[in-house]
C-alpha positions as CSV (number, residue, x, y, z in Angstrom):
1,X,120.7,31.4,26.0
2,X,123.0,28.9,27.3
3,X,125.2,26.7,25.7
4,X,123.5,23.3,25.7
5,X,120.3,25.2,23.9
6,X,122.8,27.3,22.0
7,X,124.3,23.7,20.3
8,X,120.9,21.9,20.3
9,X,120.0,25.0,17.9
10,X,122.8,24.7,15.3
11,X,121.3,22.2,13.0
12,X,118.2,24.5,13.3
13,X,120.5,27.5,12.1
14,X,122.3,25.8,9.5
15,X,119.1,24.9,8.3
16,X,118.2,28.1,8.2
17,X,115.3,27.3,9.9
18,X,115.6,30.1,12.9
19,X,113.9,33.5,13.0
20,X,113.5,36.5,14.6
21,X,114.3,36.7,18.5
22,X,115.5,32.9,18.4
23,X,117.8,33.7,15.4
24,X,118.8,37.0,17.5
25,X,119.8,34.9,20.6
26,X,121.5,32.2,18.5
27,X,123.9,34.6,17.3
28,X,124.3,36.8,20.4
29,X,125.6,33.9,22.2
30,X,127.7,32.2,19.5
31,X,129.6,36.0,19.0
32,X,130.2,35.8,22.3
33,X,130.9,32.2,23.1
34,X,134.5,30.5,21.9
35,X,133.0,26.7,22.5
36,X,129.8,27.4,21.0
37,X,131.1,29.1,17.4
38,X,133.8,26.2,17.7
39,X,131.0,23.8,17.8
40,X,129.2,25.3,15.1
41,X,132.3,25.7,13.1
42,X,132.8,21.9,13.0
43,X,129.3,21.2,12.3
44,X,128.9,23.3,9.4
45,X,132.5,21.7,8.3
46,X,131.1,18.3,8.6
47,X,128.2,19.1,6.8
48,X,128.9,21.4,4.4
49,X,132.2,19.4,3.4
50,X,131.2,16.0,3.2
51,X,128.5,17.2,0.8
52,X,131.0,19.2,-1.2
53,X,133.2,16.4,-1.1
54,X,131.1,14.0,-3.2
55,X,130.6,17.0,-5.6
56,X,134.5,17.4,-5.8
57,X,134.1,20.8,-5.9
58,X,136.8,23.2,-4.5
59,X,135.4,25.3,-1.5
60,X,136.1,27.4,1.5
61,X,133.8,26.8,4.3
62,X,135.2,28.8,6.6
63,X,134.0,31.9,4.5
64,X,130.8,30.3,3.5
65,X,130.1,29.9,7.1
66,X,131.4,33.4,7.9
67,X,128.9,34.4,4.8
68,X,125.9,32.1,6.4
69,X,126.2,34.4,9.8
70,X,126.3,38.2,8.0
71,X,123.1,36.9,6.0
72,X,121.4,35.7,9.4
73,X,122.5,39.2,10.9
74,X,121.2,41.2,7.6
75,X,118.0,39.0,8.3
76,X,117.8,40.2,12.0
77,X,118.4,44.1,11.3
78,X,115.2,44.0,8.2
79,X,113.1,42.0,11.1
80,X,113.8,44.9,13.1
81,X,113.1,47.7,10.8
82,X,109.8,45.8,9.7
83,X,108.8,46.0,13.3
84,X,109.6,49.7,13.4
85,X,107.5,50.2,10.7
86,X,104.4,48.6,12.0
87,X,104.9,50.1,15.1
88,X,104.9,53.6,13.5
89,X,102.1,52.9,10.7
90,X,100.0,51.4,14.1
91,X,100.6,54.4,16.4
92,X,99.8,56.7,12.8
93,X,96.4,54.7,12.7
94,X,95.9,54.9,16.3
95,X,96.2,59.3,15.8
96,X,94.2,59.0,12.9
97,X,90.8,57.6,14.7
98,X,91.6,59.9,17.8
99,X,91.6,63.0,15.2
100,X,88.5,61.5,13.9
101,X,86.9,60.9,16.6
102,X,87.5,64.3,18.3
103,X,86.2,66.0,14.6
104,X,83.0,64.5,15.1
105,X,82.3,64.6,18.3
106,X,83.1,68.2,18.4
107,X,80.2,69.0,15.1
């Protein structure tokens, strides 16, 4: 992912409205670009805090945001493990009917 895609996403994932591989490339790149996690630094800021602002609420964005990307990550790694699991349960199925199969055609 590059870094006009990267920043035409971050309304998207602030929204939480990314999943799976685009949620994985979304972070990849903003872990690893400076300009990009700048850029979505300042738009969760403007966001977050002018909302908050009208609340008059004390708040610390910077953590919040910090908190936004773990949870995205935690989302990624159960995405992951889900597809491990169907994988396995799919190949089990897939051993079950050959088993089957050779049972009966062997009577």
């Amino acid at each position: 992912m590059n870094c006009k895609s990267t920043e035409k996403k971050i309304p998207s994932f602030l929204q939480d409205e990314l999943d799976g591989s685009k949620l994985e490339e979304f972070l990849e790149h903003v872990e690893t670009c400076p300009e990009c996690k700048e850029e979505l630094s300042i738009q969760f800021l403007v966001a977050e805090g002018l909302e908050r602002l009208e609340g008059g609420n004390n708040f610390n964005l910077q953590e919040e945001l910090l908190m936004k990307i773990e949870n995205a990550e935690h989302r990624i790694s159960v995405h992951r493990m889900l597809w491990y699991v169907l994988v396995c349960l799919e190949a089990t199925v897939a051993a079950a009917i050959i088993i089957a199969l050779c049972v009966v055609f062997r009577m």
